[in-house]
Residue, then its C-alpha position, 0 to 999 in steps of 0.5 A: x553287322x547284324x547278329x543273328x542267332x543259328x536258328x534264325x538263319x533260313x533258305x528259300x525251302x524254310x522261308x516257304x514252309x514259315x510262310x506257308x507257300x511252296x519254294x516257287x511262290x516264296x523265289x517269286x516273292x523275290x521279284x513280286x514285292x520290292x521290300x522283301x527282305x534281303x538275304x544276308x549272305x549268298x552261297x552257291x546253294x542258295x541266298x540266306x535269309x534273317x527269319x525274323x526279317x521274313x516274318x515281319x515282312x510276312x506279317x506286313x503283307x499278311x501271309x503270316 
């Protein structure tokens, strides 16, 4: 199990403000680009993502 620090913890709404795109653009990364990161866990509200994951994965592909 990976440890991931409270701050790191992210939404769709905080992954789309990190990489500077609106909510739809970071939901459609999701279907775009097959090495986007996973979430680590699913909610009824929504998928949560590793920031850290999304950043490395942003600077990968340049939108960081």
């Amino acid at each position: 199990m990976v440890e991931v620090e409270l701050e790191d913890l992210a939404g769709i709404e905080e992954v789309a403000d990190f990489l500077k795109v609106t909510k739809l653009k970071a939901l459609g990364f999701r279907d775009e680009y097959s090495d986007f990161p996973r979430p680590l866990r699913v909610l009824q509200d929504g998928a949560l993502y590793d920031l850290r994951e999304i950043k490395a994965w942003g600077i990968m592909h340049q939108l960081c």
